[in-house]
C-alpha positions, 0 to 999 in steps of 0.5 A, spaced: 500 500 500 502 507 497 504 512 503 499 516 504 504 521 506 507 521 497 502 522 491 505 520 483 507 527 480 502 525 476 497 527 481 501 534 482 502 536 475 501 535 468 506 535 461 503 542 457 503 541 450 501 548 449 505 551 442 507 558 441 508 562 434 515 563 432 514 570 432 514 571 440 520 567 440 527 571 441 534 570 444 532 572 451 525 567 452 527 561 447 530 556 452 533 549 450 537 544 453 544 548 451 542 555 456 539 551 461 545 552 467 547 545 470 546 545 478 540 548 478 542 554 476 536 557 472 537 559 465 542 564 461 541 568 455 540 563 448 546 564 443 541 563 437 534 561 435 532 555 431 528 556 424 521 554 426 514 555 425 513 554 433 515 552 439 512 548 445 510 554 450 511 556 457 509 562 462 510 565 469 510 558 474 512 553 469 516 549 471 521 547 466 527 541 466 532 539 461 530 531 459 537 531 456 542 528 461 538 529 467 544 528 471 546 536 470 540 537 474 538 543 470 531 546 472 527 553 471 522 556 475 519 560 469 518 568 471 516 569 463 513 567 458 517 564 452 518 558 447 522 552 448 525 546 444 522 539 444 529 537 450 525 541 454 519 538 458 514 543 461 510 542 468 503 545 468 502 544 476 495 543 478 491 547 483 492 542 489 499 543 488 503 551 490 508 551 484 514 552 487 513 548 492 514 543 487 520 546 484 524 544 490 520 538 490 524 537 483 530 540 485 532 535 490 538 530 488 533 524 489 529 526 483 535 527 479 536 521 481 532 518 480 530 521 473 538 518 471 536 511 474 530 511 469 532 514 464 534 511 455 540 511 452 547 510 454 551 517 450 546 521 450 541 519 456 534 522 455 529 521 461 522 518 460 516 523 461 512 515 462 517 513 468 518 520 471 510 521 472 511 517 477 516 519 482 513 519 489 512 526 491 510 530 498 502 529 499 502 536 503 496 540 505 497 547 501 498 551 508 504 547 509 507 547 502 506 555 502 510 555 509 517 550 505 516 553 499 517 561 503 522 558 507 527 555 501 525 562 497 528 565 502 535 563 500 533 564 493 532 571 494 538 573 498 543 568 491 538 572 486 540 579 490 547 577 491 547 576 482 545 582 481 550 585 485 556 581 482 552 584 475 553 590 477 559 590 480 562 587 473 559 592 469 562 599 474 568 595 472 567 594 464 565 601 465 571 604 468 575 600 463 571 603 458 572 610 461 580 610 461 581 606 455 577 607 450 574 613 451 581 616 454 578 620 460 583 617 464 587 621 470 590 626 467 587 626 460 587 634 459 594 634 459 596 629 455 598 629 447 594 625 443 597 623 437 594 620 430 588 620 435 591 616 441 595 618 447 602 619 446 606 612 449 600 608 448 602 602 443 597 598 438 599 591 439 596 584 437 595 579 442 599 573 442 605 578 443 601 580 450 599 573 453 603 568 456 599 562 456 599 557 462 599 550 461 592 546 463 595 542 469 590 536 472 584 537 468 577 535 471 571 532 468 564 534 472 565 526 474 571 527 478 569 533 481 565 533 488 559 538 491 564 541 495 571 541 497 578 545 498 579 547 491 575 550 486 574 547 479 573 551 473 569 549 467 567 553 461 559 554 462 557 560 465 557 557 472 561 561 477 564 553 479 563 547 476 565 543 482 571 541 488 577 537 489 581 536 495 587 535 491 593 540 490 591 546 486 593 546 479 593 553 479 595 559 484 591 566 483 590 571 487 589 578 488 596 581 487 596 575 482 591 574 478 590 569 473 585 570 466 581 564 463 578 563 456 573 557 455 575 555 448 569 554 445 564 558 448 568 565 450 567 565 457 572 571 460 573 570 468 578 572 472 581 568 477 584 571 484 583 565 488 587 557 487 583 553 482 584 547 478 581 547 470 575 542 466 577 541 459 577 547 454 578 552 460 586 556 457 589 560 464 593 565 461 597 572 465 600 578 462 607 577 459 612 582 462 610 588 465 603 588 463 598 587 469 593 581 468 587 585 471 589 590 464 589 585 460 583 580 462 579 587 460 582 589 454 580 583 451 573 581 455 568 582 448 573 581 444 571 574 441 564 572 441 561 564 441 557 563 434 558 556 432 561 550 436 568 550 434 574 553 438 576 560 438 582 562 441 587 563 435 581 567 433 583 572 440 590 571 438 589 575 433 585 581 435 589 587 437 588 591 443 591 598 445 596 598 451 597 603 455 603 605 459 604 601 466 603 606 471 596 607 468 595 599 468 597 599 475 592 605 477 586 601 473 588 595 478 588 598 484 581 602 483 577 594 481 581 591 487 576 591 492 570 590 487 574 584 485 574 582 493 567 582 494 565 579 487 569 573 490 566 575 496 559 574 494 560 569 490 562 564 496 556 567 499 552 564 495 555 557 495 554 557 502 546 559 502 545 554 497 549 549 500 545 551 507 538 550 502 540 544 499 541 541 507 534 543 508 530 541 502 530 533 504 529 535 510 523 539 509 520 534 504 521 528 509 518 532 515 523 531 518 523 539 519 517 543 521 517 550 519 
């Protein structure tokens, strides 16, 4: 006989199979597999939208989950409306059920456990919309998912804050380089001579002879990494950390010596100040000679965009940047110095809330904790 403390999902939700007209789709509401962030990190912003006439629609209080290799836990509570690819399964919940309770529901590791046990295929494992339907989720009265689903919002609203501070904080930053490098109202502009249009002292040169490139060290795919450990793990998605070991560093960063990373096939640009190791497609470079690293990240920052699955870093290489006398580099160091420490700051900030939220869902859903 079923525990009358669990129900099939089935009985909480249902698949949607409402479609939407090609023309509501862009690039900052189409959702695929690809932009869906491993670790239930949400969604990021889509490289490019297929052709067709329409997609499988989504709106506010959707729950949306990736159906490709369940094992990367990707999983967004919608708060628009868009379209999405086929690899996207879209949770309509029912009016019994409080749609972020069972967000969280879903968030838990056992369901993504559960999705992978039952999911098809080997290379490519896709779970089964039958077998997922029905996994045993909390019976709760709607009072008592309202309370866990409050308690758990909690910490979402103080990670989803502290990004938005990250943002900020990277732009003031993107915005001074700006400011004094491209714009040249840099510390002491009004006396300085211009010649041809740019600074005097100032050199165009190309990039390769600006970078000196670092070997990759012990390299660690997502299977080898741990939820958490001694040292970070840099991969080439957009999460901040793609995972831990307990091993040596293969890279030591700080703020006086920080190291600049490039994912190779999708242009992500991240400047390091703290010991880290590397995923696969990650390249670490510094600065060579007396050019300053925190210069040369943002000078380059932008520069090469991801368009199709390829590598791209012979293609930054190749680019030319401006380089602006020493003193002036140092100067631009100083001033981000403390925006770099407390981007790092927040960063830890928000492993630790999630990792706190991650300990109470179980314990939540099993009612073992009361709240």
């Amino acid at each position: 006989m079923m525990n009358k403390k669990y129900k099939l999902l089935s009985a909480a939700c249902e698949y949607s199979k409402v479609r939407i007209s090609a023309d509501k789709v862009s690039l900052s509401n189409y959702i695929s597999t690809e932009n869906m962030v491993p670790n239930r990190g949400g969604v990021a912003l889509a490289e490019s939208v297929p052709d067709a006439k329409t997609f499988l629609a989504y709106i506010p209080g959707n729950i949306l989950l990736s159906n490709i290799r369940p094992y990367f836990k990707k999983i967004w509570f919608a708060d628009r409306k868009g379209g999405c690819s086929n690899d996207v399964l879209v949770l309509n919940v029912k009016k019994n059920t409080n749609a972020r309770f069972l967000y969280y529901v879903l968030s838990d590791n056992n369901f993504f456990n559960y999705s992978t046990v039952t999911s098809k295929g080997t290379k490519m494992p896709r779970g089964s919309k039958h077998a997922i339907m029905k996994y045993l989720v909390p019976d709760m009265d709607l009072p008592t998912q309202q309370r866990i689903a409050d308690t758990l919002s909690t910490y979402d609203d103080l990670i989803e804050n502290n990004n938005k501070r990250i943002a900020l904080l990277e732009k003031a930053a993107q915005e001074l380089y700006k400011e004094w490098f491209v714009r040249f109202r840099f510390p002491g502009h009004e006396t300085t001579k211009f010649v041809n249009g740019l600074p005097e002292g100032w050199e165009v040169k190309k990039d390769k002879s600006l970078v000196n490139r670092l070997p990759f060290g012990t390299l660690y795919k997502s299977e080898n990494t741990l939820p958490e450990g001694k040292v970070i793990v840099i991969d080439q998605s957009q999460d901040a950390y793609a995972g831990f070991h307990n091993d040596a560093p293969s890279h030591i960063a700080s703020i006086e010596n920080p190291i600049a990373l490039f994912g190779d096939h999708s242009c992500k640009y991240q400047l390091m100040i703290t010991p880290f190791s590397l995923s696969e497609n990650v390249v670490p470079y510094t600065a060579k000679g007396d050019m300053l690293t925190v210069y040369l990240y943002y000078s380059l920052c932008g520069l090469v965009e991801t368009s199709e699955y390829k590598r791209h870093w012979k293609e930054l290489m190749s680019k030319k940047v401006l380089v602006a006398p020493h003193d002036l580099q140092k100067n631009f160091s100083i001033f981000l110095k403390d925006k770099l420490l407390l981007i790092e700051s927040l960063k830890e900030q928000n492993f630790n809330l999630a990792k706190q939220r991650d300990l109470l869902l179980p314990r939540l859903m099993s009612g073992k904790l009361e709240v």
